[in-house]
C-alpha positions as CSV (number, residue, x, y, z in Angstrom):
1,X,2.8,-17.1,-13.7
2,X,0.5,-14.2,-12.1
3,X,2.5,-11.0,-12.2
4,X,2.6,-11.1,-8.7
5,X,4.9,-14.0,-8.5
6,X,7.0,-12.1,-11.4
7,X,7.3,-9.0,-9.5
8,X,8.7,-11.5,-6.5
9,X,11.2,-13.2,-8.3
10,X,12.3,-9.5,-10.0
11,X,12.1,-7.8,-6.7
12,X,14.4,-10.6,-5.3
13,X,16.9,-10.1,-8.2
14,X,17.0,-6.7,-7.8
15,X,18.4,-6.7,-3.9
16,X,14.6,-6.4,-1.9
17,X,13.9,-7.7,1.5
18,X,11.6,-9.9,0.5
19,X,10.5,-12.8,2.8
20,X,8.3,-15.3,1.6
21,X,5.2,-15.7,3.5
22,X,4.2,-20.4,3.6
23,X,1.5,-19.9,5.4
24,X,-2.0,-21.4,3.2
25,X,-4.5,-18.9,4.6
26,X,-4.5,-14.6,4.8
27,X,-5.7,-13.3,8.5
28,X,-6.4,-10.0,7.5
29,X,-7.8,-8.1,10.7
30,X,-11.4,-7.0,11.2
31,X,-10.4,-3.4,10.6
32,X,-9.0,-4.1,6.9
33,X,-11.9,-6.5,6.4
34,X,-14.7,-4.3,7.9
35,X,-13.2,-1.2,5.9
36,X,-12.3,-2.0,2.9
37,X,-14.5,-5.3,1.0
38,X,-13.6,-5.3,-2.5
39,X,-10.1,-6.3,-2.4
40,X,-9.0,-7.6,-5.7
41,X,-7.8,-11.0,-6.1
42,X,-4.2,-10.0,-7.7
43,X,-3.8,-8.0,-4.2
44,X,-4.9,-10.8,-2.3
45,X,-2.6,-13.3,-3.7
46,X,0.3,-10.7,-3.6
47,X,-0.5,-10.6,0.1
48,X,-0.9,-14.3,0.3
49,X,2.2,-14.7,-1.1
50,X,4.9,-12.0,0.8
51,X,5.5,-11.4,4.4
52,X,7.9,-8.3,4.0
53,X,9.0,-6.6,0.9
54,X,10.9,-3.4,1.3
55,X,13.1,-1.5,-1.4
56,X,17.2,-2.1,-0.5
57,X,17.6,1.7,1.0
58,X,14.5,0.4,3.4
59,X,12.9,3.8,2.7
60,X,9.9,2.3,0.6
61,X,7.9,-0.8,1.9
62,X,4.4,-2.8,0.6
63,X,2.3,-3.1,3.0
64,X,1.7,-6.8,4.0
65,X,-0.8,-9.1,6.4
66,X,1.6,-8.0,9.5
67,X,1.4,-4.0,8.9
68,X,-2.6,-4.6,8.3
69,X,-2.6,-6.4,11.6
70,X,-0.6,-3.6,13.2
71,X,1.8,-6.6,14.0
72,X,5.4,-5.2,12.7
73,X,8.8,-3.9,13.1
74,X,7.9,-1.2,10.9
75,X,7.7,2.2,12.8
76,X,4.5,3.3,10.5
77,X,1.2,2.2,11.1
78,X,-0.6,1.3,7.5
79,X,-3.1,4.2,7.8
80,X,0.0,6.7,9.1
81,X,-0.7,9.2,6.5
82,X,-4.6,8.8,7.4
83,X,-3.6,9.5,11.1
84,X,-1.3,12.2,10.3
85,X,-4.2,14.0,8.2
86,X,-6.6,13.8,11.2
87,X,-4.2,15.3,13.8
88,X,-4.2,18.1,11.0
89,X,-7.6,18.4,10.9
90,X,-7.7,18.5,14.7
91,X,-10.8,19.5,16.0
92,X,-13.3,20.3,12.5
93,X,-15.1,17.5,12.7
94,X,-16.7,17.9,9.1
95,X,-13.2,17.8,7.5
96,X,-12.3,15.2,9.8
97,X,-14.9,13.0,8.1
98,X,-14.1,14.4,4.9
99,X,-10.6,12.3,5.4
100,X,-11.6,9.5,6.8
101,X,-14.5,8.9,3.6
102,X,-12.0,9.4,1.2
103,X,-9.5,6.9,3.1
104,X,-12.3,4.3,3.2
105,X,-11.9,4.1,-0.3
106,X,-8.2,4.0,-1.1
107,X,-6.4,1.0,0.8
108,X,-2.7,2.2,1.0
109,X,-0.7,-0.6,-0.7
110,X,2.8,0.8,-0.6
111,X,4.2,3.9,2.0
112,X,8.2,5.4,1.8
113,X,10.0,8.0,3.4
114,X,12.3,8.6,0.4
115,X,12.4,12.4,-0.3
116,X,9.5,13.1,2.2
117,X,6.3,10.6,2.7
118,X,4.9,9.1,-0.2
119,X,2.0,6.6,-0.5
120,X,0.5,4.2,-3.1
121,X,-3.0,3.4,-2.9
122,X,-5.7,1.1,-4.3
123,X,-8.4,3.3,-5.4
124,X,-11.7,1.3,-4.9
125,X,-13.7,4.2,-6.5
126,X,-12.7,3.5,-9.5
127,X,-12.2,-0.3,-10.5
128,X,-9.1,-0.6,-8.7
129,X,-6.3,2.0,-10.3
130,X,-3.4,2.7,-8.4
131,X,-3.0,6.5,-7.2
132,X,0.4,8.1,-5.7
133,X,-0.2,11.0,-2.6
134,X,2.5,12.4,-1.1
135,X,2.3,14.9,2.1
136,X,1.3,17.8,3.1
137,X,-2.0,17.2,1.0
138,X,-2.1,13.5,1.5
139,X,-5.9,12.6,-0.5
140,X,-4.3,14.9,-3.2
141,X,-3.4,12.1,-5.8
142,X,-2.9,11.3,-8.8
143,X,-3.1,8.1,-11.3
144,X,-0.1,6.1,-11.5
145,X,-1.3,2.7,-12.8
146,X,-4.7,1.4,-14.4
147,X,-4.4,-1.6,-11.4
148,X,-1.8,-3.6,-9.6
149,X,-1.0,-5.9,-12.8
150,X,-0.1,-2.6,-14.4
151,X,1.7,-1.2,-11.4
152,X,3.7,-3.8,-10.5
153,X,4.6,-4.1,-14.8
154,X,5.3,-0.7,-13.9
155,X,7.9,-1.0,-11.7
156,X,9.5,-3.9,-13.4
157,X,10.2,-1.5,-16.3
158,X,11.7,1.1,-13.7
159,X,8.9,3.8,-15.0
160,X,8.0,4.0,-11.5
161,X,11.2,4.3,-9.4
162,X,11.3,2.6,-5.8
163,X,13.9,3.5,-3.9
């Protein structure tokens, strides 16, 4: 069983909203695609496999085929924190690229508004490890996980807390 599947079942057990997704093929928009072209196949199938998944205080959420499409419920846009940065950076148009190059190269995975906003990120960098930003200094990150196998082990274990 792919760890993916695992985390499902656990996430399941433990009270998510998780909503199975049937369908046989991922429509990942043009944006997502165009952007980001090394997605690794343990994300893919985690996509393939979930429609929603949201923590049971529906403050932290993974971000799935529908929020990459901009086609949800969810009030936040998948690159929110990217946006947010940007209107920050208003009119410097060298730091404004600054923000947007480093976002090319971390896919946000999972975002929450528990205790302020908080993001999980795919770092494509560097082979795929899992970084945590939270705001002001959203690109500020650190390591959480060494990928999403590890990650999602991680949370499994409760060593990373979604609430």
């Amino acid at each position: 069983m792919s760890k993916h599947s695992e985390f499902i079942i656990w996430a399941k057990n433990e009270g998510w909203n998780v909503i199975d997704r049937h369908e046989d093929e991922l429509q990942l928009s043009n944006v997502i695609v165009g952007r980001y072209k090394t997605l690794s196949n343990e994300h893919l199938g985690f996509l393939r496999s979930v429609k929603q998944c949201i923590t049971p205080s529906e403050k932290t959420w993974f971000i799935c085929e529908n929020e990459y499409n901009d086609n949800s419920d969810i009030a936040f846009k998948w690159n929110e924190f990217e946006v947010l940065s940007l209107e920050v950076a208003k009119n410097d148009d060298e730091w404004k690229l600054e923000i947007s190059t480093w976002w090319d190269s971390h896919l946000p995975i999972v975002m929450s508004v528990d205790d302020g906003y908080s993001f999980y990120a795919i770092d494509l960098k560097n082979d795929g490890s899992i970084v945590q930003g939270y705001e002001p200094e959203f690109e500020e990150v650190e390591k959480v996980a060494n990928n999403l196998e590890e990650f999602l082990e991680l949370i499994m274990a409760n060593k990373i807390e979604m609430k």
